[in-house]
C-alpha positions in Angstrom: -15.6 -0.9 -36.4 -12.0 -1.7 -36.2 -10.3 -4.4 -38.4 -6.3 -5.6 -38.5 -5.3 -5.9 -41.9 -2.0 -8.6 -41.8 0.0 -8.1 -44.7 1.8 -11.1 -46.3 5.0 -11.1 -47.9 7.8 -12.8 -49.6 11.4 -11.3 -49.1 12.8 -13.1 -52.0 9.6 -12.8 -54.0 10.2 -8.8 -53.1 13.8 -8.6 -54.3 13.3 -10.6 -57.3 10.8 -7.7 -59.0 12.2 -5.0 -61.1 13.0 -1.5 -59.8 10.1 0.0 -61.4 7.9 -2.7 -60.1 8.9 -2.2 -56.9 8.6 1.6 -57.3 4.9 1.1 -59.4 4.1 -0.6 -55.8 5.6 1.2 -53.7 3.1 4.4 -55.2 0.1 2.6 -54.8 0.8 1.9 -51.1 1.7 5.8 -50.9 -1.4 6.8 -52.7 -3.6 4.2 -50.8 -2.0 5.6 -47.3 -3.2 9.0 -48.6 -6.5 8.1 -49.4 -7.4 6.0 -46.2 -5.9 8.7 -44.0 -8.1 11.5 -45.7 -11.1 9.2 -45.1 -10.0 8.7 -41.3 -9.9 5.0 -41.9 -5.9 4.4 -41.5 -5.8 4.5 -37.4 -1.5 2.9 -37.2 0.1 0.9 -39.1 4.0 -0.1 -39.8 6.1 -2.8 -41.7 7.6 -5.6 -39.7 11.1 -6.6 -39.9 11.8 -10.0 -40.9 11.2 -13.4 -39.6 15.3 -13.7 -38.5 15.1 -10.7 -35.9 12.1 -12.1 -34.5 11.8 -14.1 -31.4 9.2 -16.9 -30.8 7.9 -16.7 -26.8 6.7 -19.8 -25.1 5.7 -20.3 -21.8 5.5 -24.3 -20.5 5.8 -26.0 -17.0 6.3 -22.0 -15.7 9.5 -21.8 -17.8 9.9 -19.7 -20.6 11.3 -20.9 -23.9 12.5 -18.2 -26.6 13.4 -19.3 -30.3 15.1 -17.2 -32.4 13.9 -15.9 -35.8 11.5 -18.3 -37.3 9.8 -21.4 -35.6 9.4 -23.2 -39.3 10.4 -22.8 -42.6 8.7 -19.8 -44.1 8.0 -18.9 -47.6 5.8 -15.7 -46.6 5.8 -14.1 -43.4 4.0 -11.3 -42.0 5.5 -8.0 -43.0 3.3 -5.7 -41.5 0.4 -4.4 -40.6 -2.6 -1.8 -41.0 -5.3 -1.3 -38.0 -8.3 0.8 -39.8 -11.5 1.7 -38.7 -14.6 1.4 -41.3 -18.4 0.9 -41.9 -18.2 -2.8 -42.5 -15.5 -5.9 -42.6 -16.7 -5.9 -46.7 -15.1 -1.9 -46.6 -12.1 -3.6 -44.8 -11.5 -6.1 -47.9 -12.2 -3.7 -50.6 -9.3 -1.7 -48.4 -7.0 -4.7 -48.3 -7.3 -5.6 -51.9 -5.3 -2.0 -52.4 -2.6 -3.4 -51.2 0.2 -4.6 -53.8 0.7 -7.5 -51.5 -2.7 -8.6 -52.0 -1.8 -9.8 -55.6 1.2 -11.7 -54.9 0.7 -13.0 -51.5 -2.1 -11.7 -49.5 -3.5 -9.3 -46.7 -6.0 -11.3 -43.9 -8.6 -9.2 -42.4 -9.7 -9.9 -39.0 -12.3 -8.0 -36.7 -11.3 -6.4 -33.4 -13.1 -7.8 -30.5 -12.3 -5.2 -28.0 -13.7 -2.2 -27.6 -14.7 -0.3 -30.8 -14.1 -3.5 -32.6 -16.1 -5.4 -34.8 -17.5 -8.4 -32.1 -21.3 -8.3 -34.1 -19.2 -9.1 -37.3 -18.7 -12.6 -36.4 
């Protein structure tokens, strides 16, 4: 079954850690890329750039509105994603609380309804 992973994350929460910190997490991403790609559970994933280069698409009374960057005030935002197919939505968590994100902001997990997605999960 397929799952999105949404990681969450604070760009001054990010800056504000060490070098080695940042380098510590950075490895554990690495090394949990490695090991969901040997498995055959990574499928795509990327980072996402920040809120500001963003656009906000809206469509109402057949006109379309576009607002740049961020619609409110954002502590965390998403910064990227992971689309992974495994056993079980619990296989999805226990992949999702790998990620370094997942202790200081957080990763959401969410079936795929689509085809090869997870629709019985709900």
């Amino acid at each position: 079954m397929k799952y999105l992973l949404m990681v969450y994350a604070s760009t001054e929460d990010w800056e504000a850690l060490s070098e080695s910190e940042r380098a510590r997490e950075d490895a554990e991403y690495e090394q949990l890329l490695a090991d969901c790609t040997a498995s055959g559970e990574w499928l795509a994933g990327d980072p996402l750039a920040g809120p500001p280069a963003g656009r906000a698409v809206r469509v109402r009374d057949g006109r379309t509105l576009v607002t740049d960057g961020p619609y409110l005030e954002l502590k965390e935002h998403m910064a990227g994603y992971w689309l992974v197919d495994c056993e079980s939505i619990e296989r999805a968590v226990e992949i999702a609380a790998r990620f370094p994100d997942a202790r200081h902001w957080g990763v959401e997990v969410r079936p795929l309804l689509g085809p090869g997605g997870a629709a019985d999960a709900l």
